[in-house]
N, C-alpha and C positions, 0 to 999 in steps of 0.2 A: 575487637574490630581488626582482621587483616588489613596488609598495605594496599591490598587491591581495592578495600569497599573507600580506607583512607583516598587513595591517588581519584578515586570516580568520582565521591563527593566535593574534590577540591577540584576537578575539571568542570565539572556539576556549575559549582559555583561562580568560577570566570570567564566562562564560554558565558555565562547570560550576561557576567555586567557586560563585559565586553559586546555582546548583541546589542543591549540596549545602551547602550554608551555611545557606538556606533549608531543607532537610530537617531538616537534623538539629536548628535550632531549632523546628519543629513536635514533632516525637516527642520532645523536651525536656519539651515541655508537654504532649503526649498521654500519657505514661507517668506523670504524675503523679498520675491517675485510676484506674490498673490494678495489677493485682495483682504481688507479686514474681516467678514464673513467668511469667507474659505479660509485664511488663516486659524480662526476659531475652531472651525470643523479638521481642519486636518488635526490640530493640538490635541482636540478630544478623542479623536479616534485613536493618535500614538498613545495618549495615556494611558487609555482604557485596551489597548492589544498588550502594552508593557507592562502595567497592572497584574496581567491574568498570566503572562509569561511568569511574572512573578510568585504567582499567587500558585501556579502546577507547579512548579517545581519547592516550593515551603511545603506543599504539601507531601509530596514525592518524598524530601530529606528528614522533615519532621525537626525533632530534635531542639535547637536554639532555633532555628529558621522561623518554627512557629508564633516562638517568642515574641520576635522583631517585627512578624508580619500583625502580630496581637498590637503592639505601641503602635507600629505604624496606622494602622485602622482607624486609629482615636487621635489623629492628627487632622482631623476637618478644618483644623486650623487654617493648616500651612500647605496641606497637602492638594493635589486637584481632586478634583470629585469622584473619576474614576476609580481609583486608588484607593476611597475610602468606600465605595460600593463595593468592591470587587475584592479585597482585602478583609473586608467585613465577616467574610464566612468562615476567617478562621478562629472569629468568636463562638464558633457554634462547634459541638463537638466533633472529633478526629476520628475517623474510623478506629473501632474498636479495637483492642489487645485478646487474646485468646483468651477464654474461661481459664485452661487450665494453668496457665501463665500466672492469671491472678491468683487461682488456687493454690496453686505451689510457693507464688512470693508469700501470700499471708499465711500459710504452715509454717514455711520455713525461718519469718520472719517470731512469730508469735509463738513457736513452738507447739502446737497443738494442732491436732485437726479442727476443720469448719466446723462439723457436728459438736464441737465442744465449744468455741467459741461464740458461735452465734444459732438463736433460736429462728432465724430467717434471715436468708442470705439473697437481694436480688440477684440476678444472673445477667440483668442487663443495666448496663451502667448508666450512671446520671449524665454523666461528663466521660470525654478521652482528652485531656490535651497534651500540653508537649512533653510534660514530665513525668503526669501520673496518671491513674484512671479511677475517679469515683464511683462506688457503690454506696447502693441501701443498705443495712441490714437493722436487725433488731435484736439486742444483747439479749442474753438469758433470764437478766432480770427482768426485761421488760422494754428497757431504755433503745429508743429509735436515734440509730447512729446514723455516722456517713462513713463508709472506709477508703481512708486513699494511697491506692499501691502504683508503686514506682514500678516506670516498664521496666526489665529486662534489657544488659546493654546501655542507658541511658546515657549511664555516666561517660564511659567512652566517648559516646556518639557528640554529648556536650561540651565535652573539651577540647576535642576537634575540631567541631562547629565554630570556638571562639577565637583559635588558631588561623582557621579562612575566615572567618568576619577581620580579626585583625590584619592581616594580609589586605582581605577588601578595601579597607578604610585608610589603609597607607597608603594604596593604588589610586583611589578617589582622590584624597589627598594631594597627590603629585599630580596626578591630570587634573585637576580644577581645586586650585588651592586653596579656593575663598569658602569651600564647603571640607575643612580641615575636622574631622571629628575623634583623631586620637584621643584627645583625654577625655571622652567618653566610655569610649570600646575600652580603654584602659581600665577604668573603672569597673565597667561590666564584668570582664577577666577577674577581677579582682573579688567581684562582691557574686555572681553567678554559681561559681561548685556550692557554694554554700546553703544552697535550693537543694542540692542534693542529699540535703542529711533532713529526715524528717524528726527526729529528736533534735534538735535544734530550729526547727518550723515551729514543734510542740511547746518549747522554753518560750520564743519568741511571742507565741499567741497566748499565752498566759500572762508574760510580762507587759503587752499593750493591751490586755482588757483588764487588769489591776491597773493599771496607770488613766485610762481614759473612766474608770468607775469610780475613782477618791475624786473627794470633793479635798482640794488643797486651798487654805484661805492662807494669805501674804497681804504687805504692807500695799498693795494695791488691787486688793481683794479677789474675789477665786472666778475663773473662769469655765472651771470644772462643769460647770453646772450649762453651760452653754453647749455641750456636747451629749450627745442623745442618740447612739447606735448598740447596733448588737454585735456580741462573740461567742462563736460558738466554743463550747468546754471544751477542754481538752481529756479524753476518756483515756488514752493507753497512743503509748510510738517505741515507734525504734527504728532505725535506723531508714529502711525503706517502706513503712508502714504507719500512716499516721489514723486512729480511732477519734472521731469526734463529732460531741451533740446533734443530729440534725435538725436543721431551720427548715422551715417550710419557708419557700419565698420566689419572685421572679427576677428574672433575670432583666438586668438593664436595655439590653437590645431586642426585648422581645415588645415591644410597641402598643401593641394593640390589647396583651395583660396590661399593663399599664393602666391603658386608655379606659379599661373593662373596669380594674379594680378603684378608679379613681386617685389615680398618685398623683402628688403634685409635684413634681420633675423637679421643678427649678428647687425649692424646699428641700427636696431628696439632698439636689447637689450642692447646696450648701448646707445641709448636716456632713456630708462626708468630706468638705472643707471643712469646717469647722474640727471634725475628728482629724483631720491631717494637719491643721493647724495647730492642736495642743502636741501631738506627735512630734513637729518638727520644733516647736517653742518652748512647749513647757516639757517635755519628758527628753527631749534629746533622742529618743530611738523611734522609729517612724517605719513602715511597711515604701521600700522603694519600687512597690511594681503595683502602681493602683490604677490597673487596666479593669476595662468594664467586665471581665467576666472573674476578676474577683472580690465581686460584689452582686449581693441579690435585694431584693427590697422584700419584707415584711409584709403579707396578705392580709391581717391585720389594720386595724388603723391604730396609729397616727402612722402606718407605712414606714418605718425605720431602716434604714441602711443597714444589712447585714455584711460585713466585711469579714473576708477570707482570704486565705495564704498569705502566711506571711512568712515564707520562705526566705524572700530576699527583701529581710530587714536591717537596718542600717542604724548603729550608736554613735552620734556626735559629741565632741567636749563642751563641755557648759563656756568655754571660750568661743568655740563654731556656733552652739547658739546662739549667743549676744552679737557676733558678728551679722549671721544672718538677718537677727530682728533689727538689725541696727539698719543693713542694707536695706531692710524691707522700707522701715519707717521712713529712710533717707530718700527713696525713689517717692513715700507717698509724699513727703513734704517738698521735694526738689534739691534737698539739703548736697551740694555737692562734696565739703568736706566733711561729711559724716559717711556719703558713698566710699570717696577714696580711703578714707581712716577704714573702713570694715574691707575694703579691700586689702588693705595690709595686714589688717588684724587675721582673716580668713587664709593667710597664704598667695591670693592672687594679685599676682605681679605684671605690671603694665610694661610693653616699652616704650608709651609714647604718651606724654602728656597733650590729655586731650578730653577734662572733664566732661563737656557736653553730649561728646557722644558717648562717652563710659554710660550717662543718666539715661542717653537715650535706651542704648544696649538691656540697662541692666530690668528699666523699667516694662520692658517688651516683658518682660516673666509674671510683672503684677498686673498688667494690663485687663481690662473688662473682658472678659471672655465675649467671642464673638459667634455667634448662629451656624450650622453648617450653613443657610440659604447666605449668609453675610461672608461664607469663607472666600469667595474671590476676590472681592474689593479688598481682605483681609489681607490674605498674601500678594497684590499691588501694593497696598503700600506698605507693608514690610519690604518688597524686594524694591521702593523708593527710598524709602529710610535706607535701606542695604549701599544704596547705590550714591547717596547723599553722604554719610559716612564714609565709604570708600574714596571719593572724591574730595572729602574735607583729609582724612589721611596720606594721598597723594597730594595735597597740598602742601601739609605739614610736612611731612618726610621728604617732600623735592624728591619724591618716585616717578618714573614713568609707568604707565600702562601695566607693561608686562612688572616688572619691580612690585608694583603696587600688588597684583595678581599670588604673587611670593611672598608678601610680606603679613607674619601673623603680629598683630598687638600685643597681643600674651604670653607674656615668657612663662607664668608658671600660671597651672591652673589646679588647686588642692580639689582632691576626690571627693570632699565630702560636699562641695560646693554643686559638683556633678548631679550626683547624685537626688541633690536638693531639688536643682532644676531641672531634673525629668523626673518628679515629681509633681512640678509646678505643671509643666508642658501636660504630662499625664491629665490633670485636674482641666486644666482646659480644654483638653481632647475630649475628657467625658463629659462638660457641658456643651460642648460644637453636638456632638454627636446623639444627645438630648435634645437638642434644638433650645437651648435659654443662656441667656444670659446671666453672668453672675459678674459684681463687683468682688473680685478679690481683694481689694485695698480697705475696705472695710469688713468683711467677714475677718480677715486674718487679724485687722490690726489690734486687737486688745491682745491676745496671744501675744505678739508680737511685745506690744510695750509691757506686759506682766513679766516677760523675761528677764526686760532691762530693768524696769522697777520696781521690781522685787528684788534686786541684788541690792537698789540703792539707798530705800528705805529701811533696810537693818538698821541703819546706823551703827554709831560704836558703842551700844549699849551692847547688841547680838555678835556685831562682825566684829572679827578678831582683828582682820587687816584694815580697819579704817583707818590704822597708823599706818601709814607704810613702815613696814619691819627695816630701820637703819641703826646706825650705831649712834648712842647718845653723845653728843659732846663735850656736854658739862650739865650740873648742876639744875643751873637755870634751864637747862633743855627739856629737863627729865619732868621739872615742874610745868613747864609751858604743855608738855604733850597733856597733861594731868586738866591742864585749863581746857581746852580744845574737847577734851572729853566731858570736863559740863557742859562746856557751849554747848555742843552734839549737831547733830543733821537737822535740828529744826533752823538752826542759823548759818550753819555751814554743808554746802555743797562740795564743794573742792576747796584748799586752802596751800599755800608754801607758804613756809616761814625758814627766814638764812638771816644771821646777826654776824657780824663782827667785833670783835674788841680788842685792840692792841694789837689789827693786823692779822687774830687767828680767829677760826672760825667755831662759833661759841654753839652757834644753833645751824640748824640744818633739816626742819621737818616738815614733812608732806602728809599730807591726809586726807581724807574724803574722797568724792568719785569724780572723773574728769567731766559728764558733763550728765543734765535731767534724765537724757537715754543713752549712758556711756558710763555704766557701772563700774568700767574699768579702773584702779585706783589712781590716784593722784603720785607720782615719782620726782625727785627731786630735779630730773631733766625734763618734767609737762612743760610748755609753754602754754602761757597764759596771756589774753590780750587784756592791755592793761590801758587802755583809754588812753587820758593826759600826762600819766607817768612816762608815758612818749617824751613829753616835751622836756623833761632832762637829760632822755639821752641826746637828742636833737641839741640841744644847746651847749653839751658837752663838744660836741661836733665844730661848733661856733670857734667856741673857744681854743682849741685843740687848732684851730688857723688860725687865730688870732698866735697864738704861741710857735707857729712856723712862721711869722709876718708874712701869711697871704690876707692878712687886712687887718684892721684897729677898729676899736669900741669905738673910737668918735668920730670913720671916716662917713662920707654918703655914701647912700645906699648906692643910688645913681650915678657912681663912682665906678662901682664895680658890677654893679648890673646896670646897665645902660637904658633898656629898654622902662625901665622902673621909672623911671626921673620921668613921668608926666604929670597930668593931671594933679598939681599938688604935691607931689611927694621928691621935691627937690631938696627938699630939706632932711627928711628924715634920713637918720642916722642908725649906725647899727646898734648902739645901743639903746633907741627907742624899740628897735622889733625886740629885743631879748627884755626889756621893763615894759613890754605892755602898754606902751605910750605912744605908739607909731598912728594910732586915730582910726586902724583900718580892722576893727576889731569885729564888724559885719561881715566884711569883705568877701564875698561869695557864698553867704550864707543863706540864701533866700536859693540862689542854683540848685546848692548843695540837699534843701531839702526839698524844693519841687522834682530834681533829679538826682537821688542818691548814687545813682553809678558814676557819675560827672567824680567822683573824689576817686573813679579807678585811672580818670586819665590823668596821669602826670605833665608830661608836657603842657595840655590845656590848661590845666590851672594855673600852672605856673604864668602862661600868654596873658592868661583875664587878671592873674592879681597884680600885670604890672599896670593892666590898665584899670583898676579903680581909683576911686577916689577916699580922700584919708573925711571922716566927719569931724576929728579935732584937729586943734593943732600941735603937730607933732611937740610932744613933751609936756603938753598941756594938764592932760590926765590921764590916768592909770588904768584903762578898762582891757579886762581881762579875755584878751584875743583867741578862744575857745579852738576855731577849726586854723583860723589866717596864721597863727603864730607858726605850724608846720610848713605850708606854703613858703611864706615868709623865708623864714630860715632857709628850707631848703632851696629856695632859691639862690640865696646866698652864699649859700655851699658849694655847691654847682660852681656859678660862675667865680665865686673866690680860687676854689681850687682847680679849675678848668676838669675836673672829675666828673661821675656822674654818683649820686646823692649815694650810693650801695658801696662805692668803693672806699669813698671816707669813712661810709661806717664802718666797714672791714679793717681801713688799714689804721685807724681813732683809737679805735674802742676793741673790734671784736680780737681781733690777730694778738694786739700786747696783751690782753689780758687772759687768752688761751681761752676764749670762752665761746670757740666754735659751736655752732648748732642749737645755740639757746637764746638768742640775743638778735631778732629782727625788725625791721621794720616793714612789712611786705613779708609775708612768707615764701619760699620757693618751694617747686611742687618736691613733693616727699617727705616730707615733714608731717603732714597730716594725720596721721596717728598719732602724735604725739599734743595735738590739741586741746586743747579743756576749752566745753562749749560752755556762753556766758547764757545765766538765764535770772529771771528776775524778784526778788523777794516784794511782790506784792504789794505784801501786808505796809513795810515799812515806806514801798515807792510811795504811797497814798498820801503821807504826809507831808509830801513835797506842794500838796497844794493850799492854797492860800498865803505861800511864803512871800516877801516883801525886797525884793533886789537890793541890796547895798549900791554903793555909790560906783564901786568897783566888778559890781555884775551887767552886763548887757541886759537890759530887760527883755528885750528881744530873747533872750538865753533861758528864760525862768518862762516864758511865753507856753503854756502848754507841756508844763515840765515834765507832769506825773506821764504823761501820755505818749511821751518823746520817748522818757526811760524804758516807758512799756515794749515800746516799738525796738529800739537800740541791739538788741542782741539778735532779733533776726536778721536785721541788714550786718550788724557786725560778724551773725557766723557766717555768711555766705564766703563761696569763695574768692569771687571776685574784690571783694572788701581785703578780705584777708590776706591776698598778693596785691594788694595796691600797694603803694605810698605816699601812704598819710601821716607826717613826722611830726604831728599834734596829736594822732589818737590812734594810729595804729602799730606799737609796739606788738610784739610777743616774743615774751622772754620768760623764764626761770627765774624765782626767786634768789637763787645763789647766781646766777649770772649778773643779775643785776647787781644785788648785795658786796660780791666785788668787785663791781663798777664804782656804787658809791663807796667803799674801804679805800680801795685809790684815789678819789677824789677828796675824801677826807684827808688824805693823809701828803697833799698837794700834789698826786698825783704818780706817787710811788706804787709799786705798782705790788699788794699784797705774797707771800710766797702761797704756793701752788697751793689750790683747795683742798679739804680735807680727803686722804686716799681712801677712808673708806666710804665717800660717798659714792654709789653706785646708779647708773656708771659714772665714770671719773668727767669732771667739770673739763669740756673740751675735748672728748673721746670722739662725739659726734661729726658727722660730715658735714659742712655749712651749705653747701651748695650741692645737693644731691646730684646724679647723674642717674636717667634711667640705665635699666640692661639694655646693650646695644643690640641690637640685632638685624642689620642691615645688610642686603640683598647680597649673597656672598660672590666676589668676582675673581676670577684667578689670577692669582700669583705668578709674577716672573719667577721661572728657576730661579733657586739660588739667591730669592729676597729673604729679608730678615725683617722684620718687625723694630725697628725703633722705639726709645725712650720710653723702657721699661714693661713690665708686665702690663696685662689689663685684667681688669676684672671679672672674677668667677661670673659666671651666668646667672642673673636672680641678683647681684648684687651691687648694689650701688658705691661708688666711684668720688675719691678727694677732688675737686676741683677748686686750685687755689690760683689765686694770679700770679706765681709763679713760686719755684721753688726756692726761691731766695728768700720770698715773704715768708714762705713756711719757717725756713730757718734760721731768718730775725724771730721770728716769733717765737720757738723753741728756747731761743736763749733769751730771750727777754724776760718770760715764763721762767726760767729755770733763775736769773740771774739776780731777780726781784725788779730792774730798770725802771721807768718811770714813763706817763704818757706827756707830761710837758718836760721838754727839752729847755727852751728859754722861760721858765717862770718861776719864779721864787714861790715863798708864803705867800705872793701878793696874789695867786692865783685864787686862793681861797676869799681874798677880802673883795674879787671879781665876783666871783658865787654870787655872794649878798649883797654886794652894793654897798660896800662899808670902805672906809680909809677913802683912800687917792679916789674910789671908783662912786662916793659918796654922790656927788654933783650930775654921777649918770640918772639917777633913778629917780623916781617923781618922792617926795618929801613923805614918809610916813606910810608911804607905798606898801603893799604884799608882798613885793616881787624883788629880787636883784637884780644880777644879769639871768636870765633865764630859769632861775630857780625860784622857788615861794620861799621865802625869810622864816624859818621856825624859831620859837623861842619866849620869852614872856612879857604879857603885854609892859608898854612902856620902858621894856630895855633891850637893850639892844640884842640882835639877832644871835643867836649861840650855833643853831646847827642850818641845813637848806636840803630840799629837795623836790621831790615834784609826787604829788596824788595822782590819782584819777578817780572820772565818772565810775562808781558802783564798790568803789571800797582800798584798791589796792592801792599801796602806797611804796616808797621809798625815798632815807632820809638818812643823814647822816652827821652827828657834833663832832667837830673837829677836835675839840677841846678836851673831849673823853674818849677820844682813838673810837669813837661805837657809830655804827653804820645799820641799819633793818631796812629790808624787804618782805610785803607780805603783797603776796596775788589771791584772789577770790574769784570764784568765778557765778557765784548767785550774786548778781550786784544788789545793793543797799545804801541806806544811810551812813554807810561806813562803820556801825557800832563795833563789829567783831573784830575791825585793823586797828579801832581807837583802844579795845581792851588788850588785845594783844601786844601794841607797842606798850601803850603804859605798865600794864606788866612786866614786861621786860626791863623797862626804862627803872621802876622803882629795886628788881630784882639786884639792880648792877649797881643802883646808885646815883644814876645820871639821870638827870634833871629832865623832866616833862616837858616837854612844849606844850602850849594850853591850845592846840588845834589837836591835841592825843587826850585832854583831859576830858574832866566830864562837861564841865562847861565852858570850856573854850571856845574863845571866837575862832570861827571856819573860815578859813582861805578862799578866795573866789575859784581857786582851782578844782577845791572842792565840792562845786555847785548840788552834787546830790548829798551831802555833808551837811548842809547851811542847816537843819534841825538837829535838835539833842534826842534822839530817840531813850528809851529807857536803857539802862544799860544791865 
């Protein structure tokens, strides 16, 4: 191609945006004067003159042009009406290429003259489109092919072509930012030359009708069998020549064949869903250009989708497909931290936290396909949603108008995600364009969950990595991994287990998958939400001011929170809320289940729990304060330390013990990848019914237990739950984060030496407080400024935020120095724990509870070790007396059977004594409420 046909197709191309660019901002501004009727009429007329502008000149350049104008067609969606009449024709064949043109390419490509290769050759083609041109003919043997030769030139003309498109789309870009389509075009570039090798078309179409004709049966059985299309053979290719089987069949846009042969449209288009659903799910390599003319329907009945070119096919990593099916599934359920988690997982990076519209965005791609007659209302209200969004983002970001106009949410967008959806977008243009309707959210989703649950039902009988591959610590480690692997996936979903002894760390193992649809394995840095095991860190918290004198176990409460002292609760004392005796053990518990978001406002709760009322009398009895004991406390906290509840746990717990990024209470956004979703072992919840409250259980609490449990993991995955703060039930932390919480607390608060280096990654590498990518409206610099206090962060990547640099660097040395979390407390902090010595007289007579922890140990003697459970299994616990401390998190909740073998286990391995709420028949702590049965073990 000369520079001169170069310079005329790229004037070609900018002189029309620029025309129509120019139009359609006049009749912007002219319709603003006229009536809703004439406004209507003038819109349709611009579209439908710009359309056809469009449409002569794709024709005129050919080449990619055609391509674009082929998607665009099948956009009924989004697009207006004219655009999709007018645009339509370049489904239908391109004026022809010369005989001898084709003559000469398949000589020259085949080596042979026609006369040798074929016993009948048509002369007049099936097809011309923008790449190749089909013919009939009929092999020597007999066999009726199709031939398709590459025009002459092409390849030039295509690379150019993506050269002015890219150029186009940067220009669109800048003048109207909100329609930003770079990483698209970028893609295209990337994945389009590759149309032009037709031995690689040939590979391709061999490898998607092997993969869509095995029937694959997995631990969530075969889906294979739900997909029912045709491919035709591949006969002979090279390079610009491709030979293959011919189908007799029609074409999608021809209507009235259709209507003739009796096709059932809608049936059609979800078989060819259904074939691009195992494409993008189960095989990973998928046809990225499934526009209506490459496909023909079968004359024939049952009418089958015949599907052709697959030029421009696309291979994803078996990681981009779990991402994908994960997104899929997260938009059909709402699940918003399973959207963001597969947003991380997939590469795409946000700069702006802002879940709901992420759901809304992401769900526009699974959405019911809508009618061409339905496409107007369609795009209203996408261009409402567009403008509702926009609006909630200019809220967010404190933009103005034009700012707002500049500003893209996504810092990083990964190709293959591209790709994915205009694919999607494709599948919905060819039902608009068919006139039916199709549910995508059902056709795809078995696809979808066979991806993720077939990775998670291997178990560790198949999968090699159900351990996560770490370095063993000792002995006992080596034997614990050995138990885990009988237990297996029928009791274990996700599992961490971290031990201590004498201060080093003995255990350290993870295994299983992070959550039902999140095949991803389990790492010694997942966080895990751990229910009630909350409330030891919460009252470590207590304590830790108590040990600075911002208050005392026997002052009033109403002392130090003022607003508290009503209703009855003049009396209670702080160590009635940490022993469970405060009487307020209901305490917004009827709210919290009529309105389960009520537990995301912090503030509010805290206003209502000053104003309840206690039903015993403070010290009276022991019942076990389920949700108020967090309130409670953190109430306490608050106004003890004039802080706010996040900063004492930072500057308590998370900063001296180096245990950044694993240790929350509330999550902060970016962390979301690293979550293990909680779900529920059934079989065992069931026996939770008919049980009989102890004296020390709320009946109220056991009310509907089995049913509660059931419900519990979908309010607790959500997101909102999951950034609350809830400091009775919403932890999430890491087993080794917490495991050297309780080693320090064991050890009266000294503070263990640094975790073991080869755990990977290192305990406290993490960011605690993520920061998105900045990326804000760029403004000019004074000459000669400089940037202050230090570098910032690469693009894409997220940012330390500590409360300041001085904490950082107490905390380094603290870390490094071994130091301690209480400053003024002896041993006597420990006899706090439990409620034993001087601190006897706090806690109700024979009680479960000490200061804030549950009393482990054997019945009738005195307490040995403390710490705190939770609902569905996980525990941590620590005996002072034998330097040993364990953490285990679960995320299938249960009866606890797999934390009670697991500790005991260990417990008998080392030599240190059992607590009989670990044995087999041990009486169960009221903490333990889904505990209170012995199931088999």
């Amino acid at each position: 191609m000369g520079w001169g046909t170069i310079i005329s197709r790229r004037l070609k191309v900018f002189s029309l945006a620029l025309f129509v660019y120019f139009d359609y901002k006049a009749v912007q501004k002219r319709v603003q004067w006229v009536s809703a009727v004439k406004k209507n009429a003038i819109w349709a007329k611009t579209h439908e003159r710009n359309a056809r502008r469009v449409l002569n000149l794709m024709i005129e350049l050919e080449g990619l042009w055609v391509k674009m104008g082929q998607y665009l067609s099948t956009r009924a969606d989004v697009l207006p009406e004219p655009y999709i009449t007018v645009l339509k024709q370049l489904q239908d064949s391109l004026p022809p290429r010369p005989l001898e043109e084709v003559r000469g390419t398949i000589e020259k490509e085949l080596g042979k003259p026609m006369s040798e290769l074929f016993a009948n050759f048509d002369n007049n083609p099936l097809a011309t489109a923008s790449i190749a041109q089909v013919h009939r003919a009929t092999l020597e043997d007999g066999r009726e092919v199709v031939v398709k030769i590459q025009h002459d030139g092409i390849k030039e003309i295509i690379l150019e072509d993506l050269k002015n498109a890219k150029s186009l789309i940067e220009w669109i870009a800048w003048a109207e930012p909100q329609y930003d389509f770079n990483p698209m075009i970028d893609e295209w570039c990337k994945e389009a030359p590759k149309e032009l090798d037709f031995n690689h078309e040939a590979e391709n179409t061999r490898t998607v009708s092997r993969n869509l004709s095995q029937k694959t049966e997995d631990g969530a059985g075969s889906v294979s069998s739900d997909v029912d299309v045709l491919i035709p053979e591949v006969i002979q290719s090279t390079e610009r020549v491709l030979v293959l089987q011919y189908m007799d069949g029609i074409r999608l846009h021809d209507n009235d064949s259709l209507e003739a042969y009796g096709v059932d449209k809608k049936r059609l288009v979800e078989e060819i869903t259904r074939a691009y659903a195992h494409q993008l799910y189960i095989d990973g390599f998928f046809n990225g250009d499934p526009h209506p003319g490459n496909f023909l329907v079968s004359k024939e009945p049952p009418h089958k989708p015949i599907l052709l070119d697959f030029g421009l096919t696309k291979r994803i990593s078996q990681s981009m497909r779990q991402a994908l099916a994960k997104m899929f599934l997260s938009c059909a359920e709402g699940d918003q931290v399973a959207l963001l988690s597969a947003f991380a997982e997939m590469g795409l990076k946000l700069r702006v936290d802002m879940p709901q519209q992420s759901m809304d965005i992401a769900t526009i791609f699974f959405r019911q396909s809508t009618t061409a007659d339905e496409a107007k209302e369609n795009i209203k209200a996408l261009n409402e949603q567009r403008e509702r969004n926009t609006k909630a983002l200019q809220e967010k970001m404190k933009l103005n108008k034009k700012e707002v106009k500049h500003f893209n949410p996504v810092d990083a967008f990964p190709g293959d995600a591209i790709i994915f959806m205009r694919v999607l977008n494709l599948l919905r243009g060819l039902s608009a364009s068919l006139n039916v309707r199709i549910v995508y959210l059902d056709i795809m989703r078995p696809f979808a969950e066979s991806t993720l649950l077939g990775s998670i039902t291997r178990g560790p009988s198949t999968n090699s990595q159900w351990i996560y591959d770490s370095r063993v610590n000792s002995e006992v480690e080596s034997k614990l991994r050995s138990l885990l692997l009988e237990i297996g996936s029928e009791k274990i979903l996700g599992i961490q287990v971290c031990a201590y002894k004498d201060g080093k760390v003995i255990i350290d193992t993870a295994a299983g998958s992070l959550g039902k649809y999140d095949p991803r394995p389990v790492q010694p840095d997942s966080l895990f939400p751990v229910f009630s095991v909350t409330k030891g860190i919460t009252a470590g918290m207590v304590h830790w001011l108590v040990d600075k004198g911002k208050l005392k176990y026997d002052e009033t409460v109403a002392d130090i929170w003022p607003e508290f002292g009503t209703n009855k609760k003049e009396l209670i004392k702080v160590h009635h809320l940490l022993n469970h005796t405060a009487g307020l053990h209901n305490a917004l518990a009827d709210v919290a289940k009529t309105d389960p978001l009520f537990l995301c406002d912090w503030e509010e709760t805290l206003r209502q729990m000053a104003k309840c009322t206690p039903e015993t009398e403070p010290g009276s009895s022991q019942i076990y304060h389920y949700l108020s004991f967090g309130w409670l406390c953190g109430g306490l906290i608050e106004h003890a330390s004039g802080k706010k509840f996040q900063e004492i746990l930072e500057e308590a717990i998370v900063r001296p013990l180096q245990i950044d990024g694993e240790l929350y209470i509330g999550i902060p956004p970016g962390v979301e990848s690293r979550l293990a979703a909680l779900t529920v072992d059934m079989e065992e919840i069931q026996k939770l019914s008919g049980l009989r409250p102890g004296p020390d259980v709320p009946p109220e609490l056991l009310s509907g237990i089995a049913q509660m449990a059931a419900g519990v993991p979908a309010l607790f995955n959500t997101l909102n739950i999951r950034r609350a703060i809830v400091p009775a039930a919403n932890g999430h932390i890491s087993a080794r984060a917490l495991a050297r919480y309780y080693a320090a607390l064991g050890a009266s608060g000294t503070i263990p030496p640094p975790h073991s280096s080869s755990s990977k990654p290192p305990l406290g590498s993490h960011v605690h407080i993520p920061t998105l990518p900045t990326a804000a409206p760029k403004k000019k610099k004074k000459k000669g400024s400089a940037k202050k206090g230090g570098s910032t962060p690469d693009k894409g990547e997220y940012a330390q935020l500590r409360t300041s640099d001085a904490d950082s660097e107490a905390s380094a040395a603290a870390g490094s120095t071994g130091g301690t979390m209480f400053t003024n407390s002896s041993g006597s902090i420990l006899d706090a724990f439990m409620g034993v010595g001087e601190y006897s007289g706090m806690i109700h007579p024979n009680g479960k509870f000490g200061l804030g922890f549950r009393r482990y140990g054997k019945a009738g003697s005195a307490p040995t070790g403390f710490g705190h459970s939770g609902m569905g299994g996980s525990n941590g616990f620590c005996d002072p007396e034998h330097a040993f401390a364990i953490v285990v998190t679960v995320n299938r909740m249960s009866l606890g059977s797999v934390t009670r073998r697991v500790v005991r286990f260990v417990c008998e391995e080392l030599g240190v004594p059992v607590p009989d709420e670990f044995s087999v028949a041990g009486e169960k702590g009221p903490d333990m409420v889904l505990n209170l049965a012995t199931p088999p073990e």
